[in-house]
C-alpha angles and dihedrals in degrees: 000000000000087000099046087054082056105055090047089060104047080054105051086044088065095042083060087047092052098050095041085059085052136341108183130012131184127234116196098311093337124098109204118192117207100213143309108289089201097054083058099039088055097040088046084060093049094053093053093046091054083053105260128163149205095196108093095161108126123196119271115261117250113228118202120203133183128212119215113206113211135188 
């Protein structure tokens, strides 16, 4: 579930990215919004409080080898 909660929440960040960038454009006489920075803004919070992450970096493996000496 933890995953899910992340991708919710790289998607809601660029969905904050996409509507800071703007958030409403006009088209001939007609004004189009992109969505409710706020909404985002507030769904974005919940995620992180319920302990989502962007971060999806793991830690390297570690990979043990053994060397044999012959003769």
């Amino acid at each position: 579930m933890n995953s899910l909660q992340n991708e919710r929440l790289a998607l809601y960040v660029a969905a904050e990215q996409a509507v800071l960038t703007g958030q409403s454009y006009t088209i001939g006489n007609r004004t189009l919004t992109r969505a409710n920075l706020d909404t985002i803004r507030e769904e974005i919070d919940k995620l992180v409080s319920a302990g989502a992450t962007l971060d999806t970096t793991t830690a390297p493996r570690r990979l043990s080898k053994r060397v044999v000496f012959m003769d």
